[in-house]
C-alpha positions as CSV (number, residue, x, y, z in Angstrom):
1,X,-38.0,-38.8,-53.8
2,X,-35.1,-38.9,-51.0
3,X,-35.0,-36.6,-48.3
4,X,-32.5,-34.5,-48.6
5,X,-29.6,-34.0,-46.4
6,X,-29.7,-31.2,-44.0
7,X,-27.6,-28.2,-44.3
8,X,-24.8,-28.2,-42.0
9,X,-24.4,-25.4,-39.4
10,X,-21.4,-24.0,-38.3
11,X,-21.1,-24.0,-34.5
12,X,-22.2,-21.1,-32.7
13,X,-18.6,-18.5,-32.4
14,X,-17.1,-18.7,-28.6
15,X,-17.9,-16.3,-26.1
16,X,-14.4,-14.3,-26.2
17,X,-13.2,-14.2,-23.0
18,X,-10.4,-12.5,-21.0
19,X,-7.2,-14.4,-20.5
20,X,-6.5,-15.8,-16.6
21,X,-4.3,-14.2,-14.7
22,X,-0.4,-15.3,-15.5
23,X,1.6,-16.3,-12.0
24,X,4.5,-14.5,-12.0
25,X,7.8,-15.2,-13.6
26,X,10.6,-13.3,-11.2
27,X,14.8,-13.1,-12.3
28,X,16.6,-14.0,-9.2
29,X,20.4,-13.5,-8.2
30,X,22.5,-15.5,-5.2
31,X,23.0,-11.9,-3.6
32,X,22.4,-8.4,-3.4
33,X,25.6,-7.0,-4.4
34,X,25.5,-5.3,-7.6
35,X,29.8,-6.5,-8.1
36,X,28.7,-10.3,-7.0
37,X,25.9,-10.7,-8.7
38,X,27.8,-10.1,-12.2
39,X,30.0,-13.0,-10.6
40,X,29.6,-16.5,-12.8
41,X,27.0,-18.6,-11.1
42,X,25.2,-16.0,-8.8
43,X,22.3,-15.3,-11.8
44,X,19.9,-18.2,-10.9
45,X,18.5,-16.5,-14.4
46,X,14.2,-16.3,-15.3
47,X,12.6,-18.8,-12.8
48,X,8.7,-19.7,-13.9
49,X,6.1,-19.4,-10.5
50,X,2.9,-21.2,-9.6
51,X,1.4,-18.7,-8.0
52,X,1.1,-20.7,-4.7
53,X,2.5,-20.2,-0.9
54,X,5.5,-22.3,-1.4
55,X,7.2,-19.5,-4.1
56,X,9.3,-17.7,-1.9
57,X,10.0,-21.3,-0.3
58,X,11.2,-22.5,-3.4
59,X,12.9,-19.7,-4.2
60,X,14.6,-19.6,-1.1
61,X,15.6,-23.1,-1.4
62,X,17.4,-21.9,-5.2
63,X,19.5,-19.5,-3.0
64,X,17.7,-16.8,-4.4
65,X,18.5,-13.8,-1.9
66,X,17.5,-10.7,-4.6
67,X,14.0,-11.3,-7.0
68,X,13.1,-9.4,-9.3
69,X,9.6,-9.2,-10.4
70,X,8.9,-9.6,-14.2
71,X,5.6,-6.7,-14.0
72,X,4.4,-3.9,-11.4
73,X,1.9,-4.3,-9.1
74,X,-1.0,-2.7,-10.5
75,X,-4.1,-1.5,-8.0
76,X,-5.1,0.6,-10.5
77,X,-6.4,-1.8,-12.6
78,X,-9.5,-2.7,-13.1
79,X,-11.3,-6.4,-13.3
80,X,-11.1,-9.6,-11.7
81,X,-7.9,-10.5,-13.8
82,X,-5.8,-7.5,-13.1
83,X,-6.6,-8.0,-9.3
84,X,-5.6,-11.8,-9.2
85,X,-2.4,-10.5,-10.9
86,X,-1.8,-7.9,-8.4
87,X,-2.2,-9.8,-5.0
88,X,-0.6,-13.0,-6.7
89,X,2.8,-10.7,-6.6
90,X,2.0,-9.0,-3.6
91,X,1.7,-12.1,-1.9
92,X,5.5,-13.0,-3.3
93,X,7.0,-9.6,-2.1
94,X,5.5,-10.2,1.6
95,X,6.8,-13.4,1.5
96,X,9.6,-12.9,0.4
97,X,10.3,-9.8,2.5
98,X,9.4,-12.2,5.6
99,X,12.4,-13.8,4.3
100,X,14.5,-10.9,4.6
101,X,15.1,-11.2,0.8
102,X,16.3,-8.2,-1.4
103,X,12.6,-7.8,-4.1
104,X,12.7,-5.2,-7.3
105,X,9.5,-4.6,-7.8
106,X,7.6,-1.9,-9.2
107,X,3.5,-0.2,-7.6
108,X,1.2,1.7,-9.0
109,X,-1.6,3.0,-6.7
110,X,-4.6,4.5,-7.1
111,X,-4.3,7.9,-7.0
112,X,-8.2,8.3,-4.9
113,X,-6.2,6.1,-2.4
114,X,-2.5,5.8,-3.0
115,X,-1.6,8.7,-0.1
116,X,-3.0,6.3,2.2
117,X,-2.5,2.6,0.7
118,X,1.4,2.8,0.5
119,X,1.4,3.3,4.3
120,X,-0.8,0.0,4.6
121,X,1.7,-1.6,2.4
122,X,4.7,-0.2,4.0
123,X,5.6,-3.0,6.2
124,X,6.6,-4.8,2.7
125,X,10.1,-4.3,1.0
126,X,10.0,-0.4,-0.6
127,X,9.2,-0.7,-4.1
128,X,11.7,0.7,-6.7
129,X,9.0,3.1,-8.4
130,X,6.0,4.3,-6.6
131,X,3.0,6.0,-8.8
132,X,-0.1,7.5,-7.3
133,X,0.3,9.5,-4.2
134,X,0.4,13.0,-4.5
135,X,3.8,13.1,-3.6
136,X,5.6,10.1,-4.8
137,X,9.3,10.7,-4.5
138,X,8.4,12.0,-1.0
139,X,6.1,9.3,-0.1
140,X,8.7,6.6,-1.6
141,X,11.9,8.2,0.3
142,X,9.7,7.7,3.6
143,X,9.2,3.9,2.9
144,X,12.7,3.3,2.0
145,X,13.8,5.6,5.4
146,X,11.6,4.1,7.8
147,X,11.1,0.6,6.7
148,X,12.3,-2.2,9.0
149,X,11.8,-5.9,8.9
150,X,8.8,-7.4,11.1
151,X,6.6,-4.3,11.1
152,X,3.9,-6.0,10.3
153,X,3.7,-9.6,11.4
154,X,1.6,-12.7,12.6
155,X,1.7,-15.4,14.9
156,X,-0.1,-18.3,16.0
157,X,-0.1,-19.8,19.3
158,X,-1.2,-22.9,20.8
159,X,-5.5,-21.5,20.7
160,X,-4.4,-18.1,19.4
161,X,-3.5,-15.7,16.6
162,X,-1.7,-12.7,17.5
163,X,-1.0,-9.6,14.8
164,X,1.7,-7.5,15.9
165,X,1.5,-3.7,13.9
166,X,4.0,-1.0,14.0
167,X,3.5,0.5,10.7
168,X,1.6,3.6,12.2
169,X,4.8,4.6,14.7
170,X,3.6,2.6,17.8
171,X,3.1,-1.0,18.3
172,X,-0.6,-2.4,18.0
173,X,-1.7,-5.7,18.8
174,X,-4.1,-7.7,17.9
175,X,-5.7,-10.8,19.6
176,X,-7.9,-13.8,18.7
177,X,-8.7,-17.2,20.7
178,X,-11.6,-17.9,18.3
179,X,-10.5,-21.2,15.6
180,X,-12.6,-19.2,13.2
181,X,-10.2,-16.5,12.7
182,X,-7.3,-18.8,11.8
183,X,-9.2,-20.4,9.7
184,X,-10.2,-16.8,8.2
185,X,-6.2,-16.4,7.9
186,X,-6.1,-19.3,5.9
187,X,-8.1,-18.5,3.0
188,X,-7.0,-14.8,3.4
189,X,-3.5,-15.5,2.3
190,X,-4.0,-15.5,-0.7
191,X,-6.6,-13.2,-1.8
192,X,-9.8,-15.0,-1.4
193,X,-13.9,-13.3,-2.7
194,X,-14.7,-10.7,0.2
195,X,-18.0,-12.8,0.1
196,X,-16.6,-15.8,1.6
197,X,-15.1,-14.3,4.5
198,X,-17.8,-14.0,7.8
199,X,-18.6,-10.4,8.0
200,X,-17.8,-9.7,11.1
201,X,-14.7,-11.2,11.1
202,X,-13.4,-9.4,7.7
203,X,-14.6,-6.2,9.2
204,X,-12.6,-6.1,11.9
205,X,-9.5,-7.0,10.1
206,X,-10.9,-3.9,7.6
207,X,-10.8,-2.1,10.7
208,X,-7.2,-2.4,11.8
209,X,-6.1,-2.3,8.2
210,X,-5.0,-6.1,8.1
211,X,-6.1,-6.6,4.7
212,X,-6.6,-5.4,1.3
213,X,-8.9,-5.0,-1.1
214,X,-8.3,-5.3,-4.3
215,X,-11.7,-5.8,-6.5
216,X,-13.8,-8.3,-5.1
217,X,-10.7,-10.1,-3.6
218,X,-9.5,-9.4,0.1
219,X,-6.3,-10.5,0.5
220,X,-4.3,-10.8,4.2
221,X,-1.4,-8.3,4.4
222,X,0.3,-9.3,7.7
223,X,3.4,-11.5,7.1
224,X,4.4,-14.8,9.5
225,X,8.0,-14.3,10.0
226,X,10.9,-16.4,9.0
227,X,13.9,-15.1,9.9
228,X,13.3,-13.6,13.5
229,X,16.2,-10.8,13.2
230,X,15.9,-10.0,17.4
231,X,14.3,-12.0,19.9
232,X,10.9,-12.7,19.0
233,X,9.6,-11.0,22.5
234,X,11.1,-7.8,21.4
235,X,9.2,-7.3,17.9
């Protein structure tokens, strides 16, 4: 007799899995002025992101000078998705706000941490809605009253890196000679596996509150200015 034909299987089902993180997709206007931007040609309308340094560049380049981000800023959130998603548009509004450009943009903290972490982020434009602190009209009327471009910067000099820090009322410095912390910077920027930074190193940026944690991602919160709005000796 002929063999018979096997029976066919059907292939084993696929392991579900989470979506990736989305960059972010912003609306962006030619100025700040709520009477000019309803003027014909100052909507530069939905412009699609790649989640990479050159965003704010780019947008810059469009003439952007008010963004608006297309979801909040969720540290609340839980899982290596949420957290790419949050520092991704973090990353946009501190480089953007290096720019000295207008961002609409919306946090939500963790309330364990919030009535601290919106003083680490307060170098960065004030948000339009704050959740999470205790207090969060008070807390968001203190951002928006005491913020000021270049509170929190970065600069590199020829064998140094040098962090200047004035979000805690007096002005902290910071000073490296050693390549290695550049090259820390570098893969800080944007949000990088705490793993993969050398512990010492990230601990002392932990230290001075020069980054964040978001997950398992540490991501660099110190901005290198732009537009230098005063001499750059007196920031």
């Amino acid at each position: 007799m002929p063999a018979s034909a096997p029976t066919p299987t059907s292939p084993p089902a696929p392991t579900p899995t989470s979506p990736p993180a989305q960059a972010p997709t912003v609306h962006a206007w030619r100025d700040h002025d709520t009477q000019a931007r309803s003027l014909p040609g100052m909507s530069l309308g939905r412009v699609a992101l790649a989640a990479t340094p050159d965003d704010a560049a780019h947008l810059w380049s469009l003439g952007a000078r008010l963004v608006e981000l297309d979801a909040p800023v969720d540290l609340s959130a839980p899982g290596p998705d949420a957290a790419r998603a949050a520092i991704d548009r973090l990353s946009l509004v501190r480089d953007l706000t290096a720019r000295a450009v207008q961002v609409d943009w919306d946090l939500i903290l963790p309330q364990d941490q919030a009535d601290h972490l919106w003083k680490v982020l307060s170098h960065l434009q004030p948000p339009r809605t704050l959740t999470g602190p205790t207090d969060g009209d008070s807390a968001l009327h203190a951002w928006r009253t005491r913020h000021y471009l270049c509170k929190l910067v970065w600069r590199q000099g020829p064998g140094f890196l040098q962090i200047r820090d004035r979000r805690w009322g007096d002005l902290r410095r910071f000073t490296a000679d050693e390549p290695r912390y550049a090259q820390a910077v570098s893969g800080l920027d944007r949000g990088l596996h705490h793993a993969d930074v050398p512990a010492d190193i990230l601990d002392e940026f932990a230290s001075e509150h020069l980054v964040l944690r978001v997950d398992e991602l540490v991501w660099w919160l110190p901005y290198r200015v732009s537009r230098w709005l005063q001499e750059a000796m007196a920031v």
